[in-house]
C-alpha positions as CSV (number, residue, x, y, z in Angstrom):
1,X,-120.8,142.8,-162.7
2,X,-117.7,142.2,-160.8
3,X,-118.6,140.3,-157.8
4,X,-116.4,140.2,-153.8
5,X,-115.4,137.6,-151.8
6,X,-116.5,137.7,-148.3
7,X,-112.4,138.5,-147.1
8,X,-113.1,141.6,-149.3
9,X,-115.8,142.8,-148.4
10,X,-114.8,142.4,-144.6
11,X,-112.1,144.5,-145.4
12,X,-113.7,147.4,-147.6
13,X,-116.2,147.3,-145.0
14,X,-114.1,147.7,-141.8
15,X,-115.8,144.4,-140.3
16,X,-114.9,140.7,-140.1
17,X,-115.7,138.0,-141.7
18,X,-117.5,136.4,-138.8
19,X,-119.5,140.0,-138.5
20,X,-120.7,139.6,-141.9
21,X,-122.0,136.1,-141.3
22,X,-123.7,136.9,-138.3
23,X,-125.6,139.8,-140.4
24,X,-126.7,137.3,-142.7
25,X,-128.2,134.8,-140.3
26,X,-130.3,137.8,-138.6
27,X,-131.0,138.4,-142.1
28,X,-129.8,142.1,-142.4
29,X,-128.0,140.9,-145.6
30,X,-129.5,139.2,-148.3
31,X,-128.1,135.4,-148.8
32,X,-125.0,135.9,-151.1
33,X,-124.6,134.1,-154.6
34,X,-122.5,130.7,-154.5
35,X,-120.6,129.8,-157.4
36,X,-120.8,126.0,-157.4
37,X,-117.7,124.2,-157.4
38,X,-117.1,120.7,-157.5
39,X,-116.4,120.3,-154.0
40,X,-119.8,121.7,-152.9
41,X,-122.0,124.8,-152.9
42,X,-118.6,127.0,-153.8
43,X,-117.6,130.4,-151.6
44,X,-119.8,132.9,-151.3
45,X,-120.2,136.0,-153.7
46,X,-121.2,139.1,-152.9
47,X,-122.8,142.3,-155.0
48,X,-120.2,145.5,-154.2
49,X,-123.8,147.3,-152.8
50,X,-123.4,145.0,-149.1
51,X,-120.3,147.4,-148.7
52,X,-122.5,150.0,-148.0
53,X,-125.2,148.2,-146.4
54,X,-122.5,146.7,-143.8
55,X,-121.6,150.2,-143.2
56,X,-124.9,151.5,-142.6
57,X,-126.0,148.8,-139.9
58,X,-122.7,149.5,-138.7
59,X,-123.4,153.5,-138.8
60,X,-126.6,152.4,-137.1
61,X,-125.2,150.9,-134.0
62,X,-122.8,153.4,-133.2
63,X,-125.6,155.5,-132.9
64,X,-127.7,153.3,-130.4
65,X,-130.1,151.4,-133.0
66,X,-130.7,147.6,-131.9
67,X,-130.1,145.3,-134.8
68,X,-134.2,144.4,-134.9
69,X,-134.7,148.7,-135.2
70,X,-131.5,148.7,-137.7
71,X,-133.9,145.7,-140.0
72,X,-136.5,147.8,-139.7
73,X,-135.2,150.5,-140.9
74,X,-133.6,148.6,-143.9
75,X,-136.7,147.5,-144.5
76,X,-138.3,151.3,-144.7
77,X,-135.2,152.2,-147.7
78,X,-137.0,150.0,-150.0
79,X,-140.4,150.0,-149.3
80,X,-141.8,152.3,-151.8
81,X,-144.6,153.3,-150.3
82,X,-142.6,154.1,-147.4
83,X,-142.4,158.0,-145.8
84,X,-139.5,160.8,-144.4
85,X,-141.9,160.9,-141.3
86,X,-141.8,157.5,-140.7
87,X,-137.8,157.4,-140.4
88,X,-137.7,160.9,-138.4
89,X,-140.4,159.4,-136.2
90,X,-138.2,156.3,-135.5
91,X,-135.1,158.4,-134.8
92,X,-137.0,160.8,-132.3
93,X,-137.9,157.8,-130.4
94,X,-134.3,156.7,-130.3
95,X,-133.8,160.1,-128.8
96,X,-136.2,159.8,-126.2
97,X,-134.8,156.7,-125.3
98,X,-130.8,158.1,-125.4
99,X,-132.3,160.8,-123.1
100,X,-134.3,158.5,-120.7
101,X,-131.2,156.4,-120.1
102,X,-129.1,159.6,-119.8
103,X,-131.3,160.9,-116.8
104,X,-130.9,157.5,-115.3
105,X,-126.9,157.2,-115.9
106,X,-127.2,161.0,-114.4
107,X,-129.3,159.3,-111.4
108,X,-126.7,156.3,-110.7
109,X,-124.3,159.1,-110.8
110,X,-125.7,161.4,-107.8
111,X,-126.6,158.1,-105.6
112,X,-122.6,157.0,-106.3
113,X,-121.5,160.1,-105.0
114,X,-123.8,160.7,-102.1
115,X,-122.0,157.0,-101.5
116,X,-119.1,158.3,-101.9
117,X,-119.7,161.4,-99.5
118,X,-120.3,158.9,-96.5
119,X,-116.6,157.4,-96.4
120,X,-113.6,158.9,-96.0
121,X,-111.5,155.9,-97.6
122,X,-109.7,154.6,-94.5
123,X,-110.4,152.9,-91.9
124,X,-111.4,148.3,-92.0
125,X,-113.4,147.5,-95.0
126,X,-116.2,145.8,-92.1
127,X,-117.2,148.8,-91.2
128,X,-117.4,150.7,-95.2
129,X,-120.2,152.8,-95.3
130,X,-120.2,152.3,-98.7
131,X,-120.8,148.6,-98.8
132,X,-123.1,148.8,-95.4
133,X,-125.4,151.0,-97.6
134,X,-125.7,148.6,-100.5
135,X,-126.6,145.9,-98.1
136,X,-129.7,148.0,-96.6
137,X,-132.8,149.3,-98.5
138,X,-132.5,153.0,-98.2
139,X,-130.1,153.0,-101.4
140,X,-133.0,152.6,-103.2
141,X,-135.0,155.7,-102.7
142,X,-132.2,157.4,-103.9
143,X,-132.7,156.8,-107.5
């Protein structure tokens, strides 16, 4: 089997080369093969299959997954005794989370602009109405 160096991989994979290092100290990829040389352990080889699995974690964290939830779920694709409703339950509780932080972003949102609302954008920065309200305590009831 024809085996990648880690500049080719890094390049099929759209990553580089320090990415797909860092992957394999959190262990999300499996230690490559060194072909010994006589200098030392020799450069690392890698199967053509961590092309995919870069792109997966990859795939992963665009979509929110934390690289612990992204190992996890590696670790469900080859468990055999592993189930569809254990994957669907993991990415409904990603959803809950997305929509949790999405009614807070929407919250930091209204208070900004009810901020915004109380100055008129002229006038000596000392007396900002703005920056007077994140001094005080009533900003936080907002949200």
């Amino acid at each position: 089997m024809r085996t990648l160096t880690i500049g080719q991989v890094a390049r099929m994979a759209g990553v580089r080369v320090d990415t797909i290092r860092y992957y394999e100290r959190r262990g999300l990829l499996p230690a490559p093969e060194r072909r010994p040389t006589l200098h030392g352990p020799g450069y690392r080889r890698y199967d053509p299959g961590v092309v995919r699995r870069i792109r997966f974690i990859r795939q992963a964290q665009r979509l929110g997954f934390s690289l612990q939830e992204i190992a996890e779920l590696l670790a469900l694709r080859v468990d055999p005794w592993a189930d569809r409703r254990e994957v669907r339950r993991r990415v409904a509780a990603k959803v809950a989370d997305i929509e949790a932080r999405i009614r807070a972003l929407e919250a930091m949102r209204q208070a900004l602009q009810a901020l915004m609302a109380r100055c008129e954008g002229s006038g000596p920065v000392c007396e900002c109405p703005i920056l007077e309200a994140l001094e005080g305590e009533a900003l936080r009831s907002t949200f």
